[in-house]
N, C-alpha and C positions, 0 to 999 in steps of 0.2 A: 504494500500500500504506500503508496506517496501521500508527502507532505501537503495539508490542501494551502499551504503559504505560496499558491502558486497560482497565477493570472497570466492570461492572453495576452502576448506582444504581440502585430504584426511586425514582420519585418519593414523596411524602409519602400520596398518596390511597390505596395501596395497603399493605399490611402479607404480606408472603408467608411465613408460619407454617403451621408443619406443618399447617393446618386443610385447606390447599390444597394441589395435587401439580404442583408446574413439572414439565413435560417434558422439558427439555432447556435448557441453558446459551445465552448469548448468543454466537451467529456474530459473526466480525470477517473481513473479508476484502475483494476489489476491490468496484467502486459495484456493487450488484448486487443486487435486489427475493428476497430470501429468505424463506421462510416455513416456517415446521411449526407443527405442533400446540401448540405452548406462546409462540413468539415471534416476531415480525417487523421485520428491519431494514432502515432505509431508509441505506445508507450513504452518500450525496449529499455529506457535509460532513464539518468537523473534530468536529463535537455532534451524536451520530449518533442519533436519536430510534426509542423501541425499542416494541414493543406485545407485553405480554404477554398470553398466555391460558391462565389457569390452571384448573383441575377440582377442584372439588370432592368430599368421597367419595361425596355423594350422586347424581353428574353433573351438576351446576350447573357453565354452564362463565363464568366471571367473567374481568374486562378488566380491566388497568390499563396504563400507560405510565409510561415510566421513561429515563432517559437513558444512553448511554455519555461515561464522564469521565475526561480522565487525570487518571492520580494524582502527587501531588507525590516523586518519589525522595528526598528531602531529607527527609520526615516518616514513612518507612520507621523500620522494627525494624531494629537491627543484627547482633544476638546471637539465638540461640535459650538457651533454659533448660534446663538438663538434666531429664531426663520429661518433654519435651513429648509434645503429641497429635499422632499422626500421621495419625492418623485409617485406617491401615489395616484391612482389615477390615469397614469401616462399609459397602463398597458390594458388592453380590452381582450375580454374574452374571448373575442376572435383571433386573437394575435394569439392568446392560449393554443387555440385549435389550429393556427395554422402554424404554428412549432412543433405542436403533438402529430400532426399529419405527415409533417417531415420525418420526425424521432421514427415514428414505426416501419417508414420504408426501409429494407434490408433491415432490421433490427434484431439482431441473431445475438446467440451469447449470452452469459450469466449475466447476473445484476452488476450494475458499479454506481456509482457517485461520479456526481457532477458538480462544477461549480458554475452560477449561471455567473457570462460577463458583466450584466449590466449591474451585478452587484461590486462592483469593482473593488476600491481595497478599502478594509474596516478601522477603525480605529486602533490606537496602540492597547496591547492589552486584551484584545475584544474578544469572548466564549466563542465556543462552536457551536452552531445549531446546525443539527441535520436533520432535514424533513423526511419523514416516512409516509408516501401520499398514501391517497385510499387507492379502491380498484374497481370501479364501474363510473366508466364515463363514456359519450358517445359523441362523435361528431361525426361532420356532415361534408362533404367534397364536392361543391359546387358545381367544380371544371370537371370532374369524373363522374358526380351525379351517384357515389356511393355512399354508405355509412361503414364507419372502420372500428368496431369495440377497440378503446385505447385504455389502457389502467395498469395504475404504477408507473409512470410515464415521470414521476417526477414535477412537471410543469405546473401543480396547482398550483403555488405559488408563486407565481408569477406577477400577480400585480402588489406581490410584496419585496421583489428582490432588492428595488435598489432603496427602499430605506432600512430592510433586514439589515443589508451588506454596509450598510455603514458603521453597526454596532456588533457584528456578527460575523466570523467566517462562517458564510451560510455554505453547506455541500447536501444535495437534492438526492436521492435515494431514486436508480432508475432501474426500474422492473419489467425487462422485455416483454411484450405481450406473447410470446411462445413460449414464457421461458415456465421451467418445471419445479423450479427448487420447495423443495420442501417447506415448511412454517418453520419449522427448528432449526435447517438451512439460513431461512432468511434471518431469525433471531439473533443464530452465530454468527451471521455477517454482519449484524450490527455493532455486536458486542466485540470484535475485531477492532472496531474502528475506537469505540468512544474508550478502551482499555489500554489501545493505542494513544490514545489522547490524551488520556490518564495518567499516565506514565510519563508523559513529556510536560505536562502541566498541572502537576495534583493536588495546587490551591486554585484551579480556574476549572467553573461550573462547566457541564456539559450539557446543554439544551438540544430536547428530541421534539420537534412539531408532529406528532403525527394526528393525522385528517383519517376520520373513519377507520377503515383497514388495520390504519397507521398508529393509531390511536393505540390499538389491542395490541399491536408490536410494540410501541413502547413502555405499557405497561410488563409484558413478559420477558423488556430485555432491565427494567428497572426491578422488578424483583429477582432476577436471578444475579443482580448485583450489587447489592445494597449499602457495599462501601465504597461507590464511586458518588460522587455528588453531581445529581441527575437534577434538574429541572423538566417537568413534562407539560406540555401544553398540549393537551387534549382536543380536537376539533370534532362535534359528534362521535366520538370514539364508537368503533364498533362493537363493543362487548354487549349488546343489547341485541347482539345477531339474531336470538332464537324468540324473541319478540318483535323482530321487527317484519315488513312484509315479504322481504326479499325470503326470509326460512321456507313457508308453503311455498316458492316459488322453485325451490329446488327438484324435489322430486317428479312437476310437471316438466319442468325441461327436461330430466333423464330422458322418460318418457314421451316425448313430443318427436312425430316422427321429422324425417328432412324435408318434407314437402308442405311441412308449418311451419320450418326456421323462420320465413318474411314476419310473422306476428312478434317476434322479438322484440326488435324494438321500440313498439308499438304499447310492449308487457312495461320497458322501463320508461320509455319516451323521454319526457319532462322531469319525472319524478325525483330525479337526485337535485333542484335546485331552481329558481324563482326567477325565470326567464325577463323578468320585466326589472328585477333589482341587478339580476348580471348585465343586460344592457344599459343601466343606469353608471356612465364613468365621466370623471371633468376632466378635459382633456385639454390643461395650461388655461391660459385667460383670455382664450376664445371662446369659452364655454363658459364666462362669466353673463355673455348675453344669450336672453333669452330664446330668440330663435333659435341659434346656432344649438345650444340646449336641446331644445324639440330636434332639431336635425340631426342631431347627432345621435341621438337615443331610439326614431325610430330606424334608423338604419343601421345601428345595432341590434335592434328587436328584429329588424328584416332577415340579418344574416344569421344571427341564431337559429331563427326557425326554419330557415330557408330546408329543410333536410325534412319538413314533417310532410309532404307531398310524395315523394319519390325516395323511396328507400329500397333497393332492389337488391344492396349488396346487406349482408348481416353479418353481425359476431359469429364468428364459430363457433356453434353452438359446448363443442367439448372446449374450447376455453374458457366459456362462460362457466360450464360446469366445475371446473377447476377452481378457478376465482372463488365462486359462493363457497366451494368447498373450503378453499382456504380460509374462507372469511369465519366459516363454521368451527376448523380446527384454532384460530387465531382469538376467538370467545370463549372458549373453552379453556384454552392455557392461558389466558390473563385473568379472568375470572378464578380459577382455582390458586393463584396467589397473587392475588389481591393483598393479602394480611404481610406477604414481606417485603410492599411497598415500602420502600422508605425515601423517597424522593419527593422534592417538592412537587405540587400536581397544580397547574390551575386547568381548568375543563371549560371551555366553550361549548355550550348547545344551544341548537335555532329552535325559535319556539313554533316553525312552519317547516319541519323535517319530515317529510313524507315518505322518508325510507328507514328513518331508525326513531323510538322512542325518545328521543333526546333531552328531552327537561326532565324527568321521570328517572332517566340512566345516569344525569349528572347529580341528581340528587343521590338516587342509590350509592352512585364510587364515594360522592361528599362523605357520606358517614360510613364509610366501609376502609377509607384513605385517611392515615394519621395527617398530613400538613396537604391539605387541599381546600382552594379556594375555588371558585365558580362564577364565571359570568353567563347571563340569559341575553339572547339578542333576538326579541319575539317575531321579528318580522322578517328571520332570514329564513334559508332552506336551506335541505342538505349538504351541497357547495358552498359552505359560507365563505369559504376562502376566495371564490370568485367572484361573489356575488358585492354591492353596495352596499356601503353601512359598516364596515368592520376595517379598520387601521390595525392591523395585527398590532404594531410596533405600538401602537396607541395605548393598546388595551396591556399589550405587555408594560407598558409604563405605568399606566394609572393602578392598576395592581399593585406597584409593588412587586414584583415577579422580575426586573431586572435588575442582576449582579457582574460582577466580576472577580468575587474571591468566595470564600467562604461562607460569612454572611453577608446580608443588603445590607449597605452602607447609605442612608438618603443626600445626603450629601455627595461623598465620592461618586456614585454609582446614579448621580440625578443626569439627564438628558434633554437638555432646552426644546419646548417645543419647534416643530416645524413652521414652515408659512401655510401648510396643509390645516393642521391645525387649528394655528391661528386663526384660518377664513373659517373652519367648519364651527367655532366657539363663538367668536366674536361677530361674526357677520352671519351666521346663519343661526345654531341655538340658541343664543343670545343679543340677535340683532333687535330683535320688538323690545326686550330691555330694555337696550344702549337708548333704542328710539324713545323710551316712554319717559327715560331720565336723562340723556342728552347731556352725559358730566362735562363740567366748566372743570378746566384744571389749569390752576395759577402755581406759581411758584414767585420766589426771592433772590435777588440779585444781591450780590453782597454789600450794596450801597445801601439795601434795604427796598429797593425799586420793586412792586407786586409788576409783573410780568404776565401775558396771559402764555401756556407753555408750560413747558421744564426745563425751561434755560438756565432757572437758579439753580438746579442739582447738579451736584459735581461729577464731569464725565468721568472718574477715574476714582473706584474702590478703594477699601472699603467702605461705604454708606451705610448707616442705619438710620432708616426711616421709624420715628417712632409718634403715634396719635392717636385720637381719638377713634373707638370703636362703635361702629352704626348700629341698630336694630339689626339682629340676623347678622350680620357683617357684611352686610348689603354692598359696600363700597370697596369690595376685595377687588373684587371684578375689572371694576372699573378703575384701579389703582393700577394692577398687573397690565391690563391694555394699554394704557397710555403710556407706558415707559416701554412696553415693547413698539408698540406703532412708533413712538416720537424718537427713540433713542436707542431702540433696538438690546433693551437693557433685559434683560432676569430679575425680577423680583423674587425676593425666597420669603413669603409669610409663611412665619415661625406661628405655629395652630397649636393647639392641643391636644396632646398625644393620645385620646382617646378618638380623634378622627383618624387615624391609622392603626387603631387597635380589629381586631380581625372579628372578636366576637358583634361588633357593627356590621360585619358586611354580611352575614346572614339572613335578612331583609335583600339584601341591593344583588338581588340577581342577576339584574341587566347592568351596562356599564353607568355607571349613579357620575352625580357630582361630586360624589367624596372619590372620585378616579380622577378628576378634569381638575379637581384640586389639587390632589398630586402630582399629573401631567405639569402644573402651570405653575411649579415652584415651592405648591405648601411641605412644608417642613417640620417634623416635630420639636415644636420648642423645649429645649434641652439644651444646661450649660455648655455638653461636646460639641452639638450638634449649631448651636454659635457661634464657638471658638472656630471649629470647622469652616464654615462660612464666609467669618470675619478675616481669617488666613490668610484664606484666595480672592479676599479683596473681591468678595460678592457684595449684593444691596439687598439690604433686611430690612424684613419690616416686620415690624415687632407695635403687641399691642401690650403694656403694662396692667390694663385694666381685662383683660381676657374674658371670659366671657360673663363675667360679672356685668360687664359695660356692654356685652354684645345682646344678649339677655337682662339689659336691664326694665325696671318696675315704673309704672304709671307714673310719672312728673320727674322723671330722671333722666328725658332726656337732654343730652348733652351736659351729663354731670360725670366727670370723669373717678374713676374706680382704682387708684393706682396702690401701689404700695409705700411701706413706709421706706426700707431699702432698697437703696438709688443701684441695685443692682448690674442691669445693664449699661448703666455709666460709667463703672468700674473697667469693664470689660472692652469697653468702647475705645478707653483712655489707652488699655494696655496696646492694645494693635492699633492706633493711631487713627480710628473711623472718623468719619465725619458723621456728627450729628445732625437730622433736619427733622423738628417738629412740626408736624401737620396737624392741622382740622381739618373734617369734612362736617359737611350737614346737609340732611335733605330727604332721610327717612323717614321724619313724618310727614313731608309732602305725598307719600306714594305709599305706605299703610298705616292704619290706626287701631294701636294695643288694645283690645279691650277684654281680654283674660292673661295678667301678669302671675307671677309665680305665685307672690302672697296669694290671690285669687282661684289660683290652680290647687294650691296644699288644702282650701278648706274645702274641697271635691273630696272625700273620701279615698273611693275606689283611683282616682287621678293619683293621690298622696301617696298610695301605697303602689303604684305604679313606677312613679320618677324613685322614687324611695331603693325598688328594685331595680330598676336602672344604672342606677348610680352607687350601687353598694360595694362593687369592686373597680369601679372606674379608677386611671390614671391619675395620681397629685401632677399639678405641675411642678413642686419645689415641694419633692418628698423629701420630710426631716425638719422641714422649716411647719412650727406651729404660727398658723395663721390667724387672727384673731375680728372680728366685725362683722364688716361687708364682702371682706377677699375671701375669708371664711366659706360661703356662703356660697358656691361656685356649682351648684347642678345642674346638670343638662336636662334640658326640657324644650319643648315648642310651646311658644307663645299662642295664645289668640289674637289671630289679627285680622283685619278688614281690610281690604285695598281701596285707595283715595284713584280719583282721578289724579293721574301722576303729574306733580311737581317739577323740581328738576335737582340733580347732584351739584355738589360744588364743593371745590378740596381745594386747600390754600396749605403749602409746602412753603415753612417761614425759611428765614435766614439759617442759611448753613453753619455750626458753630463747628469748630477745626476743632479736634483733641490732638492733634501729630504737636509734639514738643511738648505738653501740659503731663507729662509722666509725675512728676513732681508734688502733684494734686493729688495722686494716689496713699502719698504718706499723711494727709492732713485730712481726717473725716466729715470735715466740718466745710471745708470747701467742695468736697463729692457733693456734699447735698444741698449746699448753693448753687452747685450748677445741676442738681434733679431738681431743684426746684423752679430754676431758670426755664429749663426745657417745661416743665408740663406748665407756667405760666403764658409760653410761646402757644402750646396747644391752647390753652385759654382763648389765648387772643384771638388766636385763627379762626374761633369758634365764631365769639364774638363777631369779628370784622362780618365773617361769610355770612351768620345772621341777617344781619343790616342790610348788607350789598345786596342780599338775594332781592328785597323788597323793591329794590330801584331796578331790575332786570327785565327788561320788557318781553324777553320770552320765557319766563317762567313758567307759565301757562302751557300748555300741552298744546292747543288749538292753534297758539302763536305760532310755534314752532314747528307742526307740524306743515302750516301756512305756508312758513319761510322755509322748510325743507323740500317741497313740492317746486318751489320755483328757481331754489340755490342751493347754498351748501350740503356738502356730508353735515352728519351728525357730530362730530369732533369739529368742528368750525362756526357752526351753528354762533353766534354774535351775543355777547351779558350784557352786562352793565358797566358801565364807563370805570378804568383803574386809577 
């Protein structure tokens, strides 16, 4: 087995530009004579010499050769940038089928691993994840007017390679459609690789994706190895074989003579996946407009279907046979050690899976798997991996589920959103928000000049943002937006470490906001987990009043909750951050309390509920006896009413420098003249924004919704005079 620290050079004679249409990525796998339509490897040696064949759009079919090279780890990226490309989206389901169409002609030979190109090189440091796909899929051959059973092909992931491949040596699991190998065969060919891996890296995790089929392979290659540190990401896993509908479907096929094989495909057709969510792809920001939208989508839906009219060629029918058999023996040996899982598990299941029981089987492994977590995505199907609506990379973030040693590290191991991201939160789940509160965001010039912007925040780390906490924490949102849109910046809100404690996400089946929280910087506030932060000269934003202040009680608001030690101040001083105190206001323009805590505890049946709740919950400053109002920190939801919406406004005062005030740290009495300094800064900010709001001629929702119809975005949107 070769190293997969190995990518596609061409050589010099060749230039491969959109003029020409590769087929299909470079194979990496045992010594063995492979070929298809686009490329050829002779893997003989350590310099594995490759022959391309590329197509022209006029069908000119043109050669060049090019080499396989490892690449140097040491001249790796280390960090990703916040908006990067992820490039999802970029590849469609047809481009799926038309790679898979190539992969199976001449497709001879045992299984091997692939690395696809366009995942090109990962970061330094970055796991392995190897995909083990499923094995029933069909497509459709336009120009030959046939249908070809293609499975194990490798290519489901496809419209995940090139943001995998950035965090990831991702290598694809390819399962000839003739080929015979045994379930314990393909096991021991797993377990080859990731003990190989093991062995060269044995504090760096080994992550198995496997989809259906792939699923039950990676649960029976995770219990037969229990002291390699496995991450599994479950995709409808198939261990639900013998309930699903494909089981009765077995014995009819035995049975079915050759002159019914055409009703084949007709038995599975559609059913592994949501034709109308797999043509749904945004393809760059041409597909920001609306038509192009529509155009793009049904012509997508055209070529999908294009296959359900004329199908005169079918699977054969004994490979099909083989397949469900596999799928039968592959339920069977995952299922019967289930109990010496010892790998992290998270499970994906569609709540519209027409071929496997899937909410039902992700429940069942939940409590049958020591460290498993689960997300529900109701409106996909069996192909979720091809279909709309799922960021692999996404969900593997807001989880919690991405590492790179031992344990998750939130800090080390955090991953700045994409510009993908970005547009699907802020401009899409979030856009009727943005529209309803339309935040005004000021900031402080060091002269003292209110600025509209964040001109006053210093480009250059470390920052802590410290302020005033909203109803709910309403103005999180809208804090982390603005310093990514304006400045391209990471906000890290430092939260409460019971939003990342696990006995919460038992509820949050599908991907919750306490995931998109995670994605977008929240952080468990923790002394390390600051220090950490403060280091790398990241920008915190920290609330001293925590949810005391985010939850607080009828006529409180904007009365701030802080503590008596200037704690964060101390720490500020030692790594030289710059402090910037903030206010916002403008949650009770957009809902109105009217069941607060006191109100909630004399409910009875309510009392004894928050009561349970909260009886093992996370301290934030375990050890430290807290006494009052900070005391007094339960989690609960509010009663509230929504107003016709108002509008946000956040005022980011004068930056105060601590680099050189070390000095301050020896005298205790000067720390808490300057904690007192900053939360009088909050005061003020409160204050001012108060007043200002009243003079803002679009405060008014109708106003603005007026002047947004004829002018600006919503971030330009015009206040009140500074």
């Amino acid at each position: 087995m070769y190293h997969t620290a190995r990518k596609l050079c061409p050589s010099p004679m060749v230039s491969l530009t959109q003029e020409y249409k590769p087929c299909y990525p470079a194979l990496l796998g045992p010594p063995h004579y492979y070929t298809n339509l686009s490329i050829k490897l002779w893997l003989h040696s350590r310099l594995s010499r490759v022959h391309f064949r590329g197509k022209k759009k006029d069908g000119t079919v043109l050669s060049a050769h090019g080499f396989v090279q490892e690449y140097d780890e040491g001249n790796l990226e280390e960090n990703l940038r916040p908006l990067w490309d992820d490039g999802y989206g970029t590849q469609t389901v047809n481009q799926y089928l038309d790679a898979a169409k190539n992969m199976i002609q001449s497709d001879n030979g045992p299984p091997r691993w692939f690395c696809p190109v366009e995942s090109g090189l990962p970061l330094k440091n970055s796991p392995v994840l190897l995909f083990l796909p499923g094995f029933v899929y069909m497509i459709f051959d336009q120009e030959l007017e046939t249908t070809h059973g293609i499975d194990g092909l490798g290519m489901g992931l496809i419209r995940h390679h090139k943001a995998l491949g950035k965090v990831f040596e991702v290598r694809c699991l390819h399962v000839p459609v003739h080929d015979r190998t045994p379930y314990k065969g393909l096991v021991k060919f797993v377990e080859d690789v990731i003990r190989d891996e093991h062995r060269k890296n044995p504090t760096r995790p080994i992550y198995l994706v496997g989809e259906s089929f792939g699923g039950s392979l990676a649960l029976s290659v995770a219990a037969n190895n229990p002291t390699i540190d496995l991450v599994l990401i479950l995709v409808n896993p198939g261990t639900s074989f013998n309930r699903s509908h494909l089981n009765p479907l077995l014995p009819v096929l035995e049975a079915l003579p050759e002159e019914l094989q055409h009703v084949v495909p007709y038995i599975f057709g559609l059913v592994l996946g949501d034709p109308i969510r797999m043509a749904k792809v945004n393809k760059g920001e041409s597909m920001n407009v609306p038509i192009k939208q529509l155009e793009n989508f049904f012509y997508e839906l055209r070529t999908l279907l294009a296959g359900a009219s004329t199908l005169p060629d079918i699977i054969p029918k004994e490979t099909l046979i083989w397949k469900m058999k596999l799928l039968k023996s592959a339920e069977r040996h995952a299922n019967s050690r289930l109990h010496a899982v010892e790998a992290e598990v998270l499970i994906l299941a569609s709540g519209k899976d027409s071929l496997f029981p899937s909410e039902s089987e992700a429940q069942r492994l939940s409590n049958l798997i020591k460290n498993c977590k689960k997300r529900f995505l109701k409106d996909n199907g069996h192909s979720l991996l091809l279909e709309d609506g799922l960021n692999l990379l996404t969900v593997i973030k807001g989880s919690s589920t991405y590492r790179r040693s031992k344990r998750h590290d939130y800090v080390k191991d955090f991953l700045p959103p994409s510009m993908w991201e970005f547009k699907s939160i802020f401009d899409k789940s979030l856009g009727p928000f943005r529209l309803a509160t339309s935040p005004v965001m000021l900031s402080t010039l060091g002269d003292g000049k209110i600025v509209r912007g964040l001109e006053g925040i210093p480009d250059q780390g470390p920052v802590l943002l410290v302020g005033y906490h909203m109803l709910l924490g309403t103005e999180l949102g809208s804090i982390v937006e603005g310093f990514l849109r304006e400045k391209t910046v990471m906000v890290h809100g430092v939260a409460h470490p019971e939003m990342f404690n696990q006995t919460y996400e038992g509820p949050l089946q599908d991907t919750s906001d306490f995931d998109m929280f995670r994605v977008f910087g929240a952080i468990p506030v923790t002394a390390s987990n600051i220090f950490k932060l403060l280091s790398t000269k990241s920008y915190v934003l920290l609330y001293p009043g925590g949810v005391r202040e985010a939850l607080h009680r009828k006529g409180e608001s904007y009365k701030l909750f802080w503590p008596e030690e200037p704690e964060f101040v101390r720490m500020a001083i030692r790594f030289g951050a710059t402090i910037v105190p903030f206010g916002v206001v403008g949650a009770d323009d957009v809902v109105e309390l009217f069941l607060d805590y006191d109100e909630l505890m004399r409910i009875p049946f309510v009392k004894d509920m928050i009561k349970l709740n909260n009886i093992n919950a996370t301290r934030v400053r375990p050890g430290v006896q807290m006494e009052g109002e900070l005391a007094n920190q339960d989690f609960f939801f509010p009663g509230i009413l929504p107003k016709l919406p108002g509008r946000f406004y956040c005022l980011f005062g004068k930056p105060l420098v601590t680099k050189g005030r070390e000095e301050m740290l020896k005298d205790k009495s000067s720390v808490k003249e300057f904690y007192q300094q900053i939360k009088s800064d909050v005061q003020g900010s409160i204050a001012y924004l108060l007043k200002k709001r009243e003079e803002d001629p679009y405060r008014n929702l109708f106003q603005r919704m007026l002047y947004r119809v004829v002018s600006a975005p919503v971030h330009q949107l015009p206040t009140f005079d500074l």
